[in-house]
C-alpha positions as CSV (number, residue, x, y, z in Angstrom):
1,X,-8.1,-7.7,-23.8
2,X,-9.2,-9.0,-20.4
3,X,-11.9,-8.6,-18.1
4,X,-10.7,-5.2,-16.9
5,X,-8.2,-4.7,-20.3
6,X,-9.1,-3.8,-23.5
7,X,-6.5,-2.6,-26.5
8,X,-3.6,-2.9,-23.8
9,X,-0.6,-3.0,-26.1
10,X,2.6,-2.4,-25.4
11,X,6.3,-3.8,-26.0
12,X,9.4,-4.1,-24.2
13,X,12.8,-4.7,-24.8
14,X,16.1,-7.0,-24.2
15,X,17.4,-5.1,-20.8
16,X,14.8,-3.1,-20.3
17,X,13.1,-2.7,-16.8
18,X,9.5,-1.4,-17.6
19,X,7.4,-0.6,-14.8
20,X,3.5,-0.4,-14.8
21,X,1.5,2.0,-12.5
22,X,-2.5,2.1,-12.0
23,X,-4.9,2.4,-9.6
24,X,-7.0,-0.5,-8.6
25,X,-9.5,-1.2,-11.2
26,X,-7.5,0.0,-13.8
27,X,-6.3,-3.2,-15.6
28,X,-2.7,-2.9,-13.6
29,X,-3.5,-5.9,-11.3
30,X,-5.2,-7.9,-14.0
31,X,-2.0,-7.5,-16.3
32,X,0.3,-9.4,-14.8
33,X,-2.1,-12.6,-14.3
34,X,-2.9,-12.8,-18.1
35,X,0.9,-12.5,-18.8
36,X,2.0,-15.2,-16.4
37,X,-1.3,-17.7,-18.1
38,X,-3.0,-17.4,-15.0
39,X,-5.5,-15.9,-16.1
40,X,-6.9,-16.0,-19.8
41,X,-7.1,-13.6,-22.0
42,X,-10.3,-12.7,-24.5
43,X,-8.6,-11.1,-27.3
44,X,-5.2,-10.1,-28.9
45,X,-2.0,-12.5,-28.6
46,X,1.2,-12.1,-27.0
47,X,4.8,-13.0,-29.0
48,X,7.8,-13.4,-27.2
49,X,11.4,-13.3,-29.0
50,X,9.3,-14.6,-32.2
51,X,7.2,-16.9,-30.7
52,X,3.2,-16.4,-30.8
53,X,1.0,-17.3,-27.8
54,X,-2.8,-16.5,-28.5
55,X,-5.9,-16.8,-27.3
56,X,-4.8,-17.4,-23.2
57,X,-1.2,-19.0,-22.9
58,X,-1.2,-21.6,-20.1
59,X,1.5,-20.7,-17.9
60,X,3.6,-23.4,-18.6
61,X,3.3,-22.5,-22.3
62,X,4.6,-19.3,-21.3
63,X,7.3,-20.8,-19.4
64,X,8.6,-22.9,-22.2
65,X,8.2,-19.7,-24.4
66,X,10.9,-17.5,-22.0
67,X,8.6,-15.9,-19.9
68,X,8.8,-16.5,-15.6
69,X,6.7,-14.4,-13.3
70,X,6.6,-14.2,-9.9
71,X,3.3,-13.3,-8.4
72,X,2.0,-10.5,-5.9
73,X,1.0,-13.4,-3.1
74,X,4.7,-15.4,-2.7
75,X,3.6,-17.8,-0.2
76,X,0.4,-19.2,-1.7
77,X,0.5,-18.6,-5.4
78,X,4.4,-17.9,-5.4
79,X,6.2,-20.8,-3.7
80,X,5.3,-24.0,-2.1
81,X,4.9,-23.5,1.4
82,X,5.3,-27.2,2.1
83,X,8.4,-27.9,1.0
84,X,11.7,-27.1,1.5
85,X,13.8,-24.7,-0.3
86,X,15.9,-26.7,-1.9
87,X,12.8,-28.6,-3.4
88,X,11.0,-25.0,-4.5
89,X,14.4,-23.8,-5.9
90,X,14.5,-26.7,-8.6
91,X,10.8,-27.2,-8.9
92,X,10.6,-25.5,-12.5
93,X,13.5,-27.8,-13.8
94,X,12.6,-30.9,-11.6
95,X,13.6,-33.6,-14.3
96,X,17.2,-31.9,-14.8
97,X,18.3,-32.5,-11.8
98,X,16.7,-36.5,-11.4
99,X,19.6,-38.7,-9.3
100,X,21.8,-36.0,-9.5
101,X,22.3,-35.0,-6.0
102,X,25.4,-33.4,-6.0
103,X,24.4,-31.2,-9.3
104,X,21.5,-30.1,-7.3
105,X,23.1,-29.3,-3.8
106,X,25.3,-27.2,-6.0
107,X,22.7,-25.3,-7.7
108,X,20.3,-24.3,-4.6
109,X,23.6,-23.7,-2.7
110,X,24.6,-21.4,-5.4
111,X,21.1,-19.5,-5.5
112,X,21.0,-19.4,-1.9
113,X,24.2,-17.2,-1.9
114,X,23.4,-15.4,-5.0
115,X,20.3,-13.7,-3.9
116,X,21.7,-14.1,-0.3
117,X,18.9,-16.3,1.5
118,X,18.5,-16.0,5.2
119,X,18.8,-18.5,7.2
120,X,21.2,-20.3,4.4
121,X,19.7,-23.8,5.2
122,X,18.5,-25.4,2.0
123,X,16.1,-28.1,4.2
124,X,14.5,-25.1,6.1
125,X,10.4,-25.4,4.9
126,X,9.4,-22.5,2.4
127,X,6.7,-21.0,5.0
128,X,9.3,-20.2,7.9
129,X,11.5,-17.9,6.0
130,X,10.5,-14.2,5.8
131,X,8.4,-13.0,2.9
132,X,11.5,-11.1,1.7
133,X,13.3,-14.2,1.7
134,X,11.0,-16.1,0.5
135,X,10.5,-13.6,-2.4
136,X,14.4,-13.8,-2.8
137,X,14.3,-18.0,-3.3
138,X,11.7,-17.3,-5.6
139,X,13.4,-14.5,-7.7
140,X,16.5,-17.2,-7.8
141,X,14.5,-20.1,-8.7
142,X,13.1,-18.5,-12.0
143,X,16.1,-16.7,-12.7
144,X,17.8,-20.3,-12.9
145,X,16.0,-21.1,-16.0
146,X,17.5,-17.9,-17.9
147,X,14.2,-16.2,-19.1
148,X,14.3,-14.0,-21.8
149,X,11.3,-12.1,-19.8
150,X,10.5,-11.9,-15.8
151,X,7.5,-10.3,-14.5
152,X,7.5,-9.2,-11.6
153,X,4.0,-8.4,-9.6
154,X,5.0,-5.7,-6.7
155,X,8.1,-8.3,-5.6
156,X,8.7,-6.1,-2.7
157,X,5.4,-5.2,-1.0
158,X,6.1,-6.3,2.8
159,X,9.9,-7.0,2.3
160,X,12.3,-5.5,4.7
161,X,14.8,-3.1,3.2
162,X,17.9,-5.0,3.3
163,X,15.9,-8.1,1.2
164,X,14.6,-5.2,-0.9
165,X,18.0,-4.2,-1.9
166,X,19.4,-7.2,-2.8
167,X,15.6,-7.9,-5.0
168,X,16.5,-4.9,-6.5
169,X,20.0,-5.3,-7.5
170,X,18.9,-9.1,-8.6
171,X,16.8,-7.1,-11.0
172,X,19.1,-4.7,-12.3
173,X,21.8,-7.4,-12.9
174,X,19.4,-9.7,-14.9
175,X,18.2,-6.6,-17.3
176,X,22.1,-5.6,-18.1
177,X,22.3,-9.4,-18.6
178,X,19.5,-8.9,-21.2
179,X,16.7,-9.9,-19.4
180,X,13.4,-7.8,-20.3
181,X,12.0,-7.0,-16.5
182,X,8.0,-6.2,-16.2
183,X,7.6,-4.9,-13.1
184,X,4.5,-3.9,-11.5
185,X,4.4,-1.9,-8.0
186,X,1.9,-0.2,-5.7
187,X,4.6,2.2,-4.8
188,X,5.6,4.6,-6.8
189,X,9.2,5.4,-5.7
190,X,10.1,2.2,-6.6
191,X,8.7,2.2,-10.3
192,X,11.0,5.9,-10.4
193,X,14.1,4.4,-9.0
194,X,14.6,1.0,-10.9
195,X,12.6,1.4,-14.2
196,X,13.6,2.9,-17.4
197,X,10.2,3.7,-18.2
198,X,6.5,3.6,-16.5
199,X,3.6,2.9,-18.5
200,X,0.1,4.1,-16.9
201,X,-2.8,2.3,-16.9
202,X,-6.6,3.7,-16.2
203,X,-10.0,2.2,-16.9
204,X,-8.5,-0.8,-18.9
205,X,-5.5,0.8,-21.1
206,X,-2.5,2.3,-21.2
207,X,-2.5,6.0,-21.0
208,X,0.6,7.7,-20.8
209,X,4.5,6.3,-21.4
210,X,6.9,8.3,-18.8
211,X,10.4,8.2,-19.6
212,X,13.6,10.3,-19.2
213,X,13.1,13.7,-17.3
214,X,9.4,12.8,-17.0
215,X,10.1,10.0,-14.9
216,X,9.9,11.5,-11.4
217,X,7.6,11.0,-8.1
218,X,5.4,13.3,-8.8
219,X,4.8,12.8,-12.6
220,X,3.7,9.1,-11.9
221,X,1.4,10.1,-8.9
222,X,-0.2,12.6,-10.8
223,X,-0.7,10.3,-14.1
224,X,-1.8,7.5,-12.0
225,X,-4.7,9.3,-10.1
């Protein structure tokens, strides 16, 4: 419980992608902050993999616990627009890669071409790149650290659709490599396409479940509103 959610229970596993639909005001946007330990929660706890976080996990408590989340504003809240990518990339992980130069020119390089960052210039400033590229060094920075879960808050509002592609099959390749993927969208197509089931939120829980044949368009439209 939050201060929009109230009895919002749910669970999710290994290699699943589970998608979360709502209207504003329904708890959907409030969700991902209190999973992340942005925000505080009031009641209820959250376990991860066997480990309990009550009462309003700090977010790096929820970091150390296997949990990464990437949030809906990627330049402010997201990234550091500041600093370079290469600095933003090993930012989580800082002390791992202390006088070790080479081990960390490897490791951006290596991100930089997994998720296929445009222009591929590790000392380019966070806040030039394009918001789908900047969601992309993002998506490979937490992905680096191997969480067990990734939340995802609408990754590709904004993003053009070649950077949402390769989001997308960034996603699918970390759920078949076991990853549990929360992913929370403001368009509904999406949610239908990559998810292997939607949840529905209204006035502060979760309402209906919509999996298999009942996953379509129009099903989440219609639940949503």
């Amino acid at each position: 419980s939050g201060a929009q959610l109230h009895d919002c229970s749910f669970s999710a596993l290994p290699g699943e992608i589970v998608g979360f639909a709502g209207l504003r005001g329904s708890g959907v946007e409030e969700l991902p902050r209190l999973l992340s330990g942005d925000d505080r929660w009031h009641a209820g706890q959250i376990e991860l993999g066997g480990t309990v976080l009550s009462k309003g996990g700090r977010p790096r408590a929820m970091i150390e616990a296997g949990l990464a989340a990437i949030p809906a504003d990627r330049l402010r809240a997201g990234g550091v627009a500041s600093l370079s990518v290469n600095e933003n990339v090993i930012l989580p992980a800082l002390g791992d890669y202390w006088h070790k130069p080479s081990l960390r020119t490897q490791v951006v390089d290596s991100v930089i071409k997994a998720v296929n960052v445009r222009p591929a210039k590790p000392q380019n400033l966070f806040s030039t790149l394009s918001g789908g590229n900047q969601q992309k060094v993002l998506l490979g920075k937490w992905l680096l650290l191997h969480p067990s879960v990734l939340v995802l808050d609408d990754p590709t509002y904004g993003v053009d659709p070649g950077a949402r592609e390769t989001i997308f099959e960034a996603v699918e390749d970390a759920a078949r490599r076991g990853v549990c993927v929360l992913f929370f969208s403001t368009e509904p197509e999406q949610l239908v396409r990559i998810c292997h089931r939607v949840l529905v939120l209204r006035d502060g829980e979760i309402v209906t479940e919509l999996s298999g044949p009942e996953l379509a368009l129009e099903s989440v439209i219609e639940r949503s509103y």
